[in-house]
FIZA-869086 format. One line per 10 residues: number of its first residue (from 1); their letters; for each residue x, y, z of N, C-alpha, C. Coordinates in pm, whole numbers, plus 50000, padded with zeros to 5 digits. Layout:
NUM) a) X,Y,Z,X,Y,Z,X,Y,Z ~ ...
This chain:
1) xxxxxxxxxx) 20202,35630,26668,20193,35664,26526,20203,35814,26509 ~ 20285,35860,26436,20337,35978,26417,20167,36077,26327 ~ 20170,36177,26429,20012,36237,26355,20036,36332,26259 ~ 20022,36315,26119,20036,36307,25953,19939,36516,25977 ~ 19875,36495,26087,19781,36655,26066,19903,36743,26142 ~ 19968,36719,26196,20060,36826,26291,20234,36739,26286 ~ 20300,36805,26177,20419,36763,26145,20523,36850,26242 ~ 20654,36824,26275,20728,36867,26337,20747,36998,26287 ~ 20758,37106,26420,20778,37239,26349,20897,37273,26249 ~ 21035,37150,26336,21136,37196,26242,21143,37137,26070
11) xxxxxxxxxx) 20987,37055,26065,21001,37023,25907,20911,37123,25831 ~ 20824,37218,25931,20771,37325,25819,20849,37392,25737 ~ 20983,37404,25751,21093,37521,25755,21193,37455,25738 ~ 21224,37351,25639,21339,37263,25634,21442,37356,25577 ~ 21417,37456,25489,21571,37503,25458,21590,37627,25515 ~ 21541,37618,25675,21540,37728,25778,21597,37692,25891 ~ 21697,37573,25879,21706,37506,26005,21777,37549,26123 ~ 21761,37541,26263,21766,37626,26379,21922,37531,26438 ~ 22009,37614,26482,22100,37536,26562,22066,37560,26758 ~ 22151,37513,26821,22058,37481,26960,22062,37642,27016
21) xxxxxxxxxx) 22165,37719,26987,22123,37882,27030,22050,37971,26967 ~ 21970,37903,26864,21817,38011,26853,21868,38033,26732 ~ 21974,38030,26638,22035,38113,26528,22032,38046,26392 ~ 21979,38071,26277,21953,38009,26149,22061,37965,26134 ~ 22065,37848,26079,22220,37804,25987,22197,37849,25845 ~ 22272,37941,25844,22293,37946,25695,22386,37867,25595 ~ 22464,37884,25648,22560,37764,25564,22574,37668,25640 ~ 22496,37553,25506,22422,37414,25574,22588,37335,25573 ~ 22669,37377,25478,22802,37298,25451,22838,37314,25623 ~ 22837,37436,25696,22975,37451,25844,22901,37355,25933
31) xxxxxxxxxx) 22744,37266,25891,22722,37215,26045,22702,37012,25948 ~ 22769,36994,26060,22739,36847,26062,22640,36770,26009 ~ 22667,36672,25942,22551,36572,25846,22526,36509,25960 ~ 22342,36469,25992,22278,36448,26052,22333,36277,26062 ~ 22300,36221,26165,22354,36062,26151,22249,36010,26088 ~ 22260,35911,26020,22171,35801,25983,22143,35720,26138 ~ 22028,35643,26118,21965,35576,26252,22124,35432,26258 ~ 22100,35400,26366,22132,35246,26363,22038,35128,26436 ~ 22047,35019,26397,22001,34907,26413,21952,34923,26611 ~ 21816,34896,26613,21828,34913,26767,21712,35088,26829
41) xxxxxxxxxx) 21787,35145,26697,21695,35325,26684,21555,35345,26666 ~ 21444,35433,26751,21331,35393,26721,21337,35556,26609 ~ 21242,35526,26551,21195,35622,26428,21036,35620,26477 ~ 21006,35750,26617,20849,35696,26602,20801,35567,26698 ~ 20681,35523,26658,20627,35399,26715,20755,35287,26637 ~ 20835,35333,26554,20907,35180,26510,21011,35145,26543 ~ 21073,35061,26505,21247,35030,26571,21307,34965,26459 ~ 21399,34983,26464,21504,34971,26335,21599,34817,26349 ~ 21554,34704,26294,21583,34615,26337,21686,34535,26233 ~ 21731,34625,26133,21806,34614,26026,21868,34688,25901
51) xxxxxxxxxx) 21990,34738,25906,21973,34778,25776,22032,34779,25645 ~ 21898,34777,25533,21936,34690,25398,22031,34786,25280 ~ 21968,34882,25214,22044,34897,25115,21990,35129,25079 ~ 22171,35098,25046,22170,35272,25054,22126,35312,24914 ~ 22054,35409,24920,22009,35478,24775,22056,35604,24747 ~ 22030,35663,24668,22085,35831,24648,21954,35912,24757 ~ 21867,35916,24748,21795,35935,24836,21832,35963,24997 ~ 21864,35813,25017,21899,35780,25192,21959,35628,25198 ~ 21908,35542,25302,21942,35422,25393,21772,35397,25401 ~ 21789,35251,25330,21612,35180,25367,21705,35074,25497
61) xxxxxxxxxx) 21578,35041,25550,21579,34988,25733,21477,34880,25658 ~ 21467,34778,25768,21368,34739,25800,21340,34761,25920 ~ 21220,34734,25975,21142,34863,26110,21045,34777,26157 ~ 21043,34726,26261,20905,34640,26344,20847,34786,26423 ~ 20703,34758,26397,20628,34862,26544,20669,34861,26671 ~ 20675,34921,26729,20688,34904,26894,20623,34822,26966 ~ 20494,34859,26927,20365,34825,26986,20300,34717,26970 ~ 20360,34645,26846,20269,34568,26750,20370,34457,26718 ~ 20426,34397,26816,20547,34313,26717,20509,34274,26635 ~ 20391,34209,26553,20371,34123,26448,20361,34221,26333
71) xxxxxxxxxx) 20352,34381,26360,20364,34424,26240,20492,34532,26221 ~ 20531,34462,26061,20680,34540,26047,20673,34645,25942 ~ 20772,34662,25876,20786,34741,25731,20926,34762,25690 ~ 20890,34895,25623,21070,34953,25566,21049,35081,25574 ~ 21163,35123,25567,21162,35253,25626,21268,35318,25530 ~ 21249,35408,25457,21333,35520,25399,21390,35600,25495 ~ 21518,35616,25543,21495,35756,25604,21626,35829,25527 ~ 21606,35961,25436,21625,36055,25400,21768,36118,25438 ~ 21862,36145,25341,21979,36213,25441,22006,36326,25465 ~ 21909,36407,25375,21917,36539,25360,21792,36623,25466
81) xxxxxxxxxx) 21792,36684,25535,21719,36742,25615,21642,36789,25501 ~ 21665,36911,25373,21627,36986,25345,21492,36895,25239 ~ 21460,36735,25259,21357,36668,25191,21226,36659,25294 ~ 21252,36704,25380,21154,36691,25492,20974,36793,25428 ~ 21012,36928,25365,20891,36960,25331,20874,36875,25220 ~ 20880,36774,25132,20901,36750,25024,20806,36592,25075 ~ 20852,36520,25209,20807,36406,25234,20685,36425,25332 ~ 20701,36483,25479,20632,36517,25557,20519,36613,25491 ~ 20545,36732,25460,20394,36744,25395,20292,36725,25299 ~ 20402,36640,25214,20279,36559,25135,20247,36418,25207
91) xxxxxxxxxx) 20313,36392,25244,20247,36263,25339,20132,36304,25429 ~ 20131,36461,25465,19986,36500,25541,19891,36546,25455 ~ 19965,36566,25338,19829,36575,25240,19771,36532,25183 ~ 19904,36387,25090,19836,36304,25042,19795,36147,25072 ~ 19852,36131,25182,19861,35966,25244,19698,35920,25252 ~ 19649,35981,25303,19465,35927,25332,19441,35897,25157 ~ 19453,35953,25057,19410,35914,24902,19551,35799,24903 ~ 19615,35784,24881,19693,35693,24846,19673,35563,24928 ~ 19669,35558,25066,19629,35430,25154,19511,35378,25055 ~ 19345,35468,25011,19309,35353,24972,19294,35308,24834
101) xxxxxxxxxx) 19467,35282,24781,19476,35234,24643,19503,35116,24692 ~ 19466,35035,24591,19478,34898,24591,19510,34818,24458 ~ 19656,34816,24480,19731,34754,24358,19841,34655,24386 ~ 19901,34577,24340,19947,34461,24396,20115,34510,24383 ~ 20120,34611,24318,20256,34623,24342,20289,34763,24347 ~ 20201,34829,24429,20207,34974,24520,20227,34982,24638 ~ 20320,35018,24712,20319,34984,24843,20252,35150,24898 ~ 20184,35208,24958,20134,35312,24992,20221,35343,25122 ~ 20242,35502,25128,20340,35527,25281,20230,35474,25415 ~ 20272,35436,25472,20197,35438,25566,20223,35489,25723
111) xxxxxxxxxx) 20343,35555,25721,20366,35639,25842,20503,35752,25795 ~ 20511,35871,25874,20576,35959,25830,20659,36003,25932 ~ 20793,36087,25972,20832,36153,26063,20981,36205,26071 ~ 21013,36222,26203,21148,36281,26209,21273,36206,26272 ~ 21363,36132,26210,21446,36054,26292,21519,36149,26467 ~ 21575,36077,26546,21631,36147,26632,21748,36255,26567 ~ 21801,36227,26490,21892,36308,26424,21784,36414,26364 ~ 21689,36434,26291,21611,36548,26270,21644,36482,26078 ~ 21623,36372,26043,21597,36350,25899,21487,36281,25893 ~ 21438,36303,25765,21252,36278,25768,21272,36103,25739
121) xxxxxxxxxx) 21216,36069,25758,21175,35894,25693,21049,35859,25656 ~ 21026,35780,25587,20898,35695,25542,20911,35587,25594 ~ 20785,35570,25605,20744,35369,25621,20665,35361,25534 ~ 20667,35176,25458,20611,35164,25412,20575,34997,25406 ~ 20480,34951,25320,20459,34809,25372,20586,34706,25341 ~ 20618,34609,25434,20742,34494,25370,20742,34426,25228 ~ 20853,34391,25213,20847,34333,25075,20976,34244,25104 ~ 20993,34190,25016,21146,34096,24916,21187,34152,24846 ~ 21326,34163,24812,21388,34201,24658,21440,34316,24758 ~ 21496,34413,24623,21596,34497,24701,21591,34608,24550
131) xxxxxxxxxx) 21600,34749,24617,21596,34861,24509,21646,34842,24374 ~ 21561,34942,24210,21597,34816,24118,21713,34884,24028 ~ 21731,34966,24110,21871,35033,24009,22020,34916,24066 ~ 21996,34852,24227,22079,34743,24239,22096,34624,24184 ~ 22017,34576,24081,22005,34466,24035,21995,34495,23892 ~ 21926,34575,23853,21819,34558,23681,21976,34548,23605 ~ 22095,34624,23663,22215,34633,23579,22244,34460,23489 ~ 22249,34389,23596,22253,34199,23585,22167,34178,23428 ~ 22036,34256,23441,21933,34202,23344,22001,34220,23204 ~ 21907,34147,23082,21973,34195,22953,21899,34343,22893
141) xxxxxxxxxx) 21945,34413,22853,21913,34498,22799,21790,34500,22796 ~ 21718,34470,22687,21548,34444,22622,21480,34448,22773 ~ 21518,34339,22830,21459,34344,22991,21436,34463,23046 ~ 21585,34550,23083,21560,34684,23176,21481,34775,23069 ~ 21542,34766,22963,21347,34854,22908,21229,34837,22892 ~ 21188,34684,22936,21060,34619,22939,21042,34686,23074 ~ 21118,34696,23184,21079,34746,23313,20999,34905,23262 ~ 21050,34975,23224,21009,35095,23204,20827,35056,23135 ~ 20835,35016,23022,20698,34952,23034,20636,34950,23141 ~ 20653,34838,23258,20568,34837,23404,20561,34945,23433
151) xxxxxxxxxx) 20644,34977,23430,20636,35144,23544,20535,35236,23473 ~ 20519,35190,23342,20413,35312,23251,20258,35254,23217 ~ 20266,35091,23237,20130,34999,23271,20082,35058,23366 ~ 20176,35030,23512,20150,35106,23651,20060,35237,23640 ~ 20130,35335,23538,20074,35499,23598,19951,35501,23510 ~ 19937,35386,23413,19821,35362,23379,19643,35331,23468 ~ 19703,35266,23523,19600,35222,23656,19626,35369,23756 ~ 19712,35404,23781,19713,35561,23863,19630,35665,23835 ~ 19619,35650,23659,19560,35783,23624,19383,35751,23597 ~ 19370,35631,23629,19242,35583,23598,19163,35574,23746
161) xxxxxxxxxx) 19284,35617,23840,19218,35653,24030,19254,35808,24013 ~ 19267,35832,23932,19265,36022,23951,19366,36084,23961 ~ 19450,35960,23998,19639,36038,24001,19719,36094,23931 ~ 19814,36164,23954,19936,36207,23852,20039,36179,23928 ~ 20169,36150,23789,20331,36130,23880,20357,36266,23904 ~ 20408,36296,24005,20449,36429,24087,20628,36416,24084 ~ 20655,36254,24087,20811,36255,24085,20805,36104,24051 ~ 20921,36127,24039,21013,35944,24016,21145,35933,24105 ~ 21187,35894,24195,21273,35902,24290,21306,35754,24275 ~ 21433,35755,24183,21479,35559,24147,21490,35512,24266
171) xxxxxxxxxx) 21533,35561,24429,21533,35473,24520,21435,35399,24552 ~ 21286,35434,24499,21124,35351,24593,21091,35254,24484 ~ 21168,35252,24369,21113,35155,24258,21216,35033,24348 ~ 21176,34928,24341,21170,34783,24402,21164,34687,24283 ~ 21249,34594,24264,21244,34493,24216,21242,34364,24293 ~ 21119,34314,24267,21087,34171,24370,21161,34009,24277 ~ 21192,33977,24437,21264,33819,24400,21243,33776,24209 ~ 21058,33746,24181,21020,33704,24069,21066,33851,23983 ~ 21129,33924,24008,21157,34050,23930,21028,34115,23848 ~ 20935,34142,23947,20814,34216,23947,20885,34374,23995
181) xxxxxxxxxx) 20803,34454,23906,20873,34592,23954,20724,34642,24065 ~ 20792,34700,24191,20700,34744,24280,20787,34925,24349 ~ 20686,34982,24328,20682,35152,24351,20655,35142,24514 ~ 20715,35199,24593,20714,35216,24761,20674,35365,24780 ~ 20608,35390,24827,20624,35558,24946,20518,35652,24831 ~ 20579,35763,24804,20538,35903,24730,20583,35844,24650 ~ 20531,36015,24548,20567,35985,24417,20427,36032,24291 ~ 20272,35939,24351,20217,35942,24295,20106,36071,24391 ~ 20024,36136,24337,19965,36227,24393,19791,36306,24405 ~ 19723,36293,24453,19582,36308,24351,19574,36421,24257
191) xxxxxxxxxx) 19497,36462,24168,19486,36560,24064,19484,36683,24143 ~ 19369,36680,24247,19371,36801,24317,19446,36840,24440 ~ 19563,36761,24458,19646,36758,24555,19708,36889,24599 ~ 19686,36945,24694,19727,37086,24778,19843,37060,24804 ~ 19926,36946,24836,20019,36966,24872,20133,37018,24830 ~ 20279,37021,24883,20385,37126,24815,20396,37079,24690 ~ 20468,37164,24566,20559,37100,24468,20644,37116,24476 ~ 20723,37089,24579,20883,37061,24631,20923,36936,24605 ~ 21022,36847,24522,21051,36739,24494,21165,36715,24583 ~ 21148,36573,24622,21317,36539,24681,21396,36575,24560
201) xxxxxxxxxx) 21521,36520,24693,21674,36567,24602,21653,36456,24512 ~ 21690,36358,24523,21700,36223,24429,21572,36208,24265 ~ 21506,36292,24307,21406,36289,24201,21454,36426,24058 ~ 21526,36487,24174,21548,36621,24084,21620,36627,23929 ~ 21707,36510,23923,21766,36534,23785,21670,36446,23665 ~ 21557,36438,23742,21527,36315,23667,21362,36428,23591 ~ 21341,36549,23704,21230,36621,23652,21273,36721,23555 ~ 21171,36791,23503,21198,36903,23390,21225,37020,23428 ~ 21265,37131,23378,21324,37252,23437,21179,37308,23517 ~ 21060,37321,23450,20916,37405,23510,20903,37385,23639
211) xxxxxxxxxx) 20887,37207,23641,20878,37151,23774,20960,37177,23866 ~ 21116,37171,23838,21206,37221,23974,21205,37343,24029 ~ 21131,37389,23946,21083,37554,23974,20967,37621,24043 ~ 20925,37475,24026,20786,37515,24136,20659,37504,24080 ~ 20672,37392,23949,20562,37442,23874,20478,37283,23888 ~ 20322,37289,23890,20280,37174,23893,20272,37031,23788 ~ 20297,36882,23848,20345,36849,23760,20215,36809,23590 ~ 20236,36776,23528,20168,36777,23448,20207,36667,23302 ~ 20141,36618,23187,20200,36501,23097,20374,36515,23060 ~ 20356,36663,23042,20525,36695,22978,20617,36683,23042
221) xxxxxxxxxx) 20620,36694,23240,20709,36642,23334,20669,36499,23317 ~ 20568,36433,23298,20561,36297,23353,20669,36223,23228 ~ 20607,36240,23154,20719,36203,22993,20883,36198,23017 ~ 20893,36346,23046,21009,36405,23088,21121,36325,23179 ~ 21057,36273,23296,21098,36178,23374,21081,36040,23363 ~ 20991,35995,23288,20985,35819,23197,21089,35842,23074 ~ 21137,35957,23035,21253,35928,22956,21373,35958,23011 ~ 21394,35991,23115,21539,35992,23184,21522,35902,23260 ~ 21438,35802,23301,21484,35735,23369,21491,35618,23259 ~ 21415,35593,23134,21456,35522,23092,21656,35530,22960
231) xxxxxxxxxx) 21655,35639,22970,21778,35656,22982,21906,35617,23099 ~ 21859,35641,23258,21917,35561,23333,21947,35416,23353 ~ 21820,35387,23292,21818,35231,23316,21895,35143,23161 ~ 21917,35172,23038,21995,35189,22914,22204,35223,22985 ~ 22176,35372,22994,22297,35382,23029,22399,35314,23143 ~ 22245,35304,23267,22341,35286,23388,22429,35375,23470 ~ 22391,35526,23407,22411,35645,23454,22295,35769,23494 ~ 22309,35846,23625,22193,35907,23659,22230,36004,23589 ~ 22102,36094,23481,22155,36172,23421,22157,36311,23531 ~ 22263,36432,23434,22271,36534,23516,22177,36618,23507
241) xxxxxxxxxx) 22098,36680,23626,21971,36807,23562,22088,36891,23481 ~ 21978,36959,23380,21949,37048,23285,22013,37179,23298 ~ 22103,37238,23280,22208,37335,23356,22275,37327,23432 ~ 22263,37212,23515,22345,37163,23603,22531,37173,23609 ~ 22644,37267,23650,22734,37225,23622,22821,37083,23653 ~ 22939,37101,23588,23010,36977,23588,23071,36976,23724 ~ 23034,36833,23792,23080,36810,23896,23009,36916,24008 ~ 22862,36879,23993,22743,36942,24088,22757,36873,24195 ~ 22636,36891,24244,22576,36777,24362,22472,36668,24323 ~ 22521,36622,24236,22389,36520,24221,22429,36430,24206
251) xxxxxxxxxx) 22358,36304,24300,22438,36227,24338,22448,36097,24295 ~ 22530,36015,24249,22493,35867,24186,22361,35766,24288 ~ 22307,35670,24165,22234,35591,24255,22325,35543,24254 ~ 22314,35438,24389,22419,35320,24373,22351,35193,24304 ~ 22471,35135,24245,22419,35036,24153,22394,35052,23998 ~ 22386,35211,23986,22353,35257,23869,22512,35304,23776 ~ 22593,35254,23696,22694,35251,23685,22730,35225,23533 ~ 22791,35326,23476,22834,35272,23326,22892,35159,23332 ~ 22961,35090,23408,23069,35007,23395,22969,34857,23393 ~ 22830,34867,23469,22737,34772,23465,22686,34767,23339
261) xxxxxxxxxx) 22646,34836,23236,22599,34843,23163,22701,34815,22990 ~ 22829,34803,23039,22907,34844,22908,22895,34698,22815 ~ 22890,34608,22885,22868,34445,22783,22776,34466,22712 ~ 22629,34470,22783,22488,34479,22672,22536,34597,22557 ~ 22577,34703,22613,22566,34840,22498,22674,34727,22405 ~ 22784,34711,22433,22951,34669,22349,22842,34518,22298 ~ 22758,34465,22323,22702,34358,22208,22643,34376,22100 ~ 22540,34559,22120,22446,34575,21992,22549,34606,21871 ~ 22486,34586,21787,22546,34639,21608,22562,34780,21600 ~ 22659,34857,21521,22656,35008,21521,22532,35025,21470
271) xxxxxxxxxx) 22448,34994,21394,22277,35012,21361,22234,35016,21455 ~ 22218,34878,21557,22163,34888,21712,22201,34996,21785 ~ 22324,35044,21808,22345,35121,21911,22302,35303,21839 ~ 22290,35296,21726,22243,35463,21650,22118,35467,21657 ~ 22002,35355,21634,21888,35393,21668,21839,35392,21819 ~ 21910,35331,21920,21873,35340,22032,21920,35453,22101 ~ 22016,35525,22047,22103,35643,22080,22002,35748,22021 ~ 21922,35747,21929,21812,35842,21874,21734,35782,21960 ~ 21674,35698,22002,21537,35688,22088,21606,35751,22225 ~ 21718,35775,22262,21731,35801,22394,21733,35938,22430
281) xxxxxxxxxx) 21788,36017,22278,21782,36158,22260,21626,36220,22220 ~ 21532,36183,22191,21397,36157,22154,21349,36184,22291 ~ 21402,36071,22386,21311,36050,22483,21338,36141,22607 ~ 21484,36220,22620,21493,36274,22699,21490,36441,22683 ~ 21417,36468,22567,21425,36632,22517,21317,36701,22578 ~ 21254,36681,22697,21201,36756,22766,21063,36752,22729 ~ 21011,36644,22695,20860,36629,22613,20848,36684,22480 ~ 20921,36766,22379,20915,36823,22297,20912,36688,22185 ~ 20961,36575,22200,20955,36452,22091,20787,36406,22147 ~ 20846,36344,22247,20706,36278,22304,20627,36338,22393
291) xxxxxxxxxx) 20505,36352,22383,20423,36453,22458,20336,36379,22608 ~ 20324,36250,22562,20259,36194,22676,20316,36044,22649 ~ 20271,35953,22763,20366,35872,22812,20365,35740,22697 ~ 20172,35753,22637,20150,35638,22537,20284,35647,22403 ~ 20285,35799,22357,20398,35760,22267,20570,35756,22295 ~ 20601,35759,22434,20720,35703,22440,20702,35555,22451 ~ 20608,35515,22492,20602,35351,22548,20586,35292,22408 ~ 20526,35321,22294,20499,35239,22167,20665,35277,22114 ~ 20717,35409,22128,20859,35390,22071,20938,35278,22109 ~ 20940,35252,22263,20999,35174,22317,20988,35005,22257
301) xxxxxxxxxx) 20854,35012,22300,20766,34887,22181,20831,34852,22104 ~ 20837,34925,21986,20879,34934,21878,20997,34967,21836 ~ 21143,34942,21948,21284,34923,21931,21292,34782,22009 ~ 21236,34747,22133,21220,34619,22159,21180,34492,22029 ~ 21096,34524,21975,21004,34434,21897,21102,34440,21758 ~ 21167,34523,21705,21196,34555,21606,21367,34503,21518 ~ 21442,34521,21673,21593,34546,21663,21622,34403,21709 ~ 21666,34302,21612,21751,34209,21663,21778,34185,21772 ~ 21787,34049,21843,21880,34058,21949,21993,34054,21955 ~ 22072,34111,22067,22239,34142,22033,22285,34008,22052
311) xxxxxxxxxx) 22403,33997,22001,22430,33859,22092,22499,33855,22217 ~ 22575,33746,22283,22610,33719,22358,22702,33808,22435 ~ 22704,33871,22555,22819,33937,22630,22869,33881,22741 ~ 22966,33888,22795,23029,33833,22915,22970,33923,23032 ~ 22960,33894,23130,22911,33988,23260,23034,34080,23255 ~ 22980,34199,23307,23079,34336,23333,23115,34343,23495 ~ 23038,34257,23548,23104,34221,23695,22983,34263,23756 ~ 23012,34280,23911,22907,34384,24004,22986,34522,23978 ~ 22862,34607,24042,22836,34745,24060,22921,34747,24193 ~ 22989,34697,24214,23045,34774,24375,22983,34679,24502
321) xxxxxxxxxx) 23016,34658,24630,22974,34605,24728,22820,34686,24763 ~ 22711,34609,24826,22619,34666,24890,22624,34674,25039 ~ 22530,34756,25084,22510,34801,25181,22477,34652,25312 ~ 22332,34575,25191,22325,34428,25273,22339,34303,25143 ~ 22332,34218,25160,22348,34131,25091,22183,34105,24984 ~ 22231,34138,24905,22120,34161,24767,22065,33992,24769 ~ 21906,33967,24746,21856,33846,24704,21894,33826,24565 ~ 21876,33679,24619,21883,33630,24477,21788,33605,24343 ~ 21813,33639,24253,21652,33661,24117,21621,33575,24035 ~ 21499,33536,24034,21508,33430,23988,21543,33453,23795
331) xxxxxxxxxx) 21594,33388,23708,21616,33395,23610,21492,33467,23516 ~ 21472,33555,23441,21368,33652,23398,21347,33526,23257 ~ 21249,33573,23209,21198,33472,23070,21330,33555,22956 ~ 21390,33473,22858,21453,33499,22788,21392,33612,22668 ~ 21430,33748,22708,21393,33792,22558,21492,33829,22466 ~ 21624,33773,22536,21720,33798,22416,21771,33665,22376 ~ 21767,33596,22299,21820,33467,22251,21987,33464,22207 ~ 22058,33423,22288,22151,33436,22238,22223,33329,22114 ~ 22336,33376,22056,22320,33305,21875,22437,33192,21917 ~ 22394,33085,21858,22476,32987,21897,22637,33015,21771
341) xxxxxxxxxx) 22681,32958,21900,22851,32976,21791,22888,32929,21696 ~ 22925,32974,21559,22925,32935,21482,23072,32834,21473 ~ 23057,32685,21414,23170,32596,21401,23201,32647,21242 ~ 23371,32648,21318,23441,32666,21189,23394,32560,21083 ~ 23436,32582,20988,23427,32550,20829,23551,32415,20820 ~ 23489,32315,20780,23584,32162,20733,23691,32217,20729 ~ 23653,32313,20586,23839,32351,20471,23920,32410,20526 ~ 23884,32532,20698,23913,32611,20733,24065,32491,20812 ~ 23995,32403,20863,24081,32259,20987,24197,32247,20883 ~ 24130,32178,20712,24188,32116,20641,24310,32195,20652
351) xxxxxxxxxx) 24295,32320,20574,24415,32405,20569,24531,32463,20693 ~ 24436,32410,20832,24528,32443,20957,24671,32330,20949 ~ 24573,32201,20915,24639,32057,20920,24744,32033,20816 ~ 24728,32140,20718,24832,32128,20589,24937,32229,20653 ~ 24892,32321,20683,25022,32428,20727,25056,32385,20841 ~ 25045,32286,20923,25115,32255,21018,25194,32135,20967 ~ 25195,32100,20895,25248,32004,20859,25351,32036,20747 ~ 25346,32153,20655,25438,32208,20594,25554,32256,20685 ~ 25535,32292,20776,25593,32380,20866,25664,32281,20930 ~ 25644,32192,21001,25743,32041,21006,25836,31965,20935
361) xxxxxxxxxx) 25737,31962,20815,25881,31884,20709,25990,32057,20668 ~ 25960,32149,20674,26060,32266,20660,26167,32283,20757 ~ 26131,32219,20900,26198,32204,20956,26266,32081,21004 ~ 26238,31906,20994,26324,31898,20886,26391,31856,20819 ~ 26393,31935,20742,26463,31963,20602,26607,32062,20691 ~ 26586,32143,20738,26626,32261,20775,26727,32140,20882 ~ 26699,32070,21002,26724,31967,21055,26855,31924,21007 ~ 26801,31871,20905,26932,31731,20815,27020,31839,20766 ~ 26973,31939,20739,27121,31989,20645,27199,32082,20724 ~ 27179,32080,20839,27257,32091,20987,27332,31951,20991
371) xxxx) 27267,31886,21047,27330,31765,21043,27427,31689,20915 ~ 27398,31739,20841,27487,31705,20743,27609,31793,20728 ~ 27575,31882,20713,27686,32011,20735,27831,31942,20848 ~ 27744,31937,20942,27876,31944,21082,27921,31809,21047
């Protein structure tokens, strides 16, 4: 078991990284992307006995102990070297408070370290289902914003153990078989938490300018990031940070895709789609609409509860091939009813049946006086 008090020297200093003749790399672009593990690779006491599905983040594994065959997990591991202070030292600072939460759909990290390639990974406890930016696309609309709900029930019970969200990183949110939403790894943090405020990459477009700056997080980041992601989960696009130029580095989730999302949007009414287009601009202005998380969640409430259901859309297809073969979900409770089709009108037939039949004797008519002619 990898010891959480004495982290690898080369992750004190992740954006200091050493090549094998003693000499800083400065430009991280001239040296080689670290490999991802393969099937067979130990990470640590674990071994990599599968692997499931790629995120913007990294590559989740599943991972048996060495030591312990009967006990397994999953494993994040990270592609970017430069997330290592970001995972590894809050995992030594905050893992002992987080192990003893006890919530049914928190998975707490429970081991930390450095792959052979030198990229950080998490473990964390097993589950079913598969990351929920790969699936929620399938759901109907109303649904993927009822998710955002859970996720804000969730930080409800967090903040009532002393916690704050520090980040939102869409790869650790989990959607289970019964399409229960479950949070994996970091993320959540204690109040008095020493550890860095260095965010992963994957979390970054999703926090507020203070925070990427180094600043601790607080209601107006937490907001900040429950409305871009509930903008992600609407659009089906990761939004871009906040100055960010066009065609940055920031990187798609997979799964997360306008092209998933274009049926539900192409069903609402231009009414539907202008007030949800104001709740989305509302929700992502940097806390300045909504200040804490209760009044984005009653907005939400209250476009769910409020706005018709759209009707019927055809599937927009899949998001692209996955990494492993995605479970299957079980059907969610209907909250959009779709409108049964309306049957044409008697008079509408009557009048088909007359003009087809005009249109016959015209021809004929048209007929015989051919035939008569020649």
């Amino acid at each position: 078991m990898t010891d959480p008090s004495a982290p690898p020297a080369d992750a004190r200093e992740p954006h200091a990284p050493r090549d094998p003749s003693g000499a800083a790399a400065g430009d991280a672009s001239a040296r080689p992307q670290p490999a991802l593990p393969v099937v067979g690779e130990r990470l640590g006491v674990w071994r990599v006995s599968a692997a499931l599905f790629e995120c913007a983040s990294g590559q989740w594994y599943r991972v048996e102990h060495a030591l312990a065959s009967a006990q397994a997990g999953l494993a994040l591991v990270y592609r970017h070297e430069a997330d290592a202070q970001a995972v590894l030292m809050r995992f030594a600072e905050d893992s002992e408070a987080l192990s003893r939460l006890a919530h049914p759909t928190y998975g707490a990290p429970l081991d930390s370290g450095l792959s052979p390639a030198g990229l950080p990974y998490l473990v964390v406890p097993p589950m079913d289902g598969a990351p929920l930016l790969r699936v929620a696309m399938a759901l109907p609309l109303k649904r993927r914003m009822q998710l955002l709900l859970d996720l804000i029930d969730m930080l409800e019970w967090a903040h009532a153990q002393g916690l704050v969200l520090h980040e939102i990183d869409p790869g650790t949110l989990w959607l289970s078989p019964g399409q229960q939403l479950h949070w994996l790894g970091q993320g959540l943090a204690p109040r008095d938490s020493q550890g860095p405020t260095a965010l992963v990459r994957a979390a970054e477009p999703l926090a507020n300018a203070r925070q990427r700056a180094g600043g601790r997080p607080d209601e107006n980041s937490e907001t900040h990031a429950l409305g871009r992601l509930l903008g992600l989960l609407v659009n089906g696009r990761l939004p871009r940070r906040e100055g960010a130029e066009e065609g940055g580095e920031d990187e798609a989730e997979p799964g997360a895709t306008p092209v998933a999302s274009l049926q539900s949007w192409l069903s609402l009414t231009a009414a539907q789609r202008e007030s949800l287009d104001q709740l989305l601009d509302r929700a992502m202005m940097d806390g300045r609409s909504f200040t804490d998380r209760q009044l984005l969640a009653q907005a939400v409430r209250d476009w769910i509860d409020t706005e018709p259901a759209p009707g019927p859309a055809r599937s927009a297809g899949g998001a692209g091939p996955a990494s492993a073969s995605l479970p299957l979900l079980a059907s969610p409770p209907p909250l959009e009813e779709p409108h049964a089709p309306a049957k044409p009108p008697a008079a509408s037939i009557a009048e088909r049946v007359a003009g087809i039949a005009l249109v016959l004797a015209l021809a004929a008519i048209v007929l015989w006086l051919l035939l008569r002619s020649g």
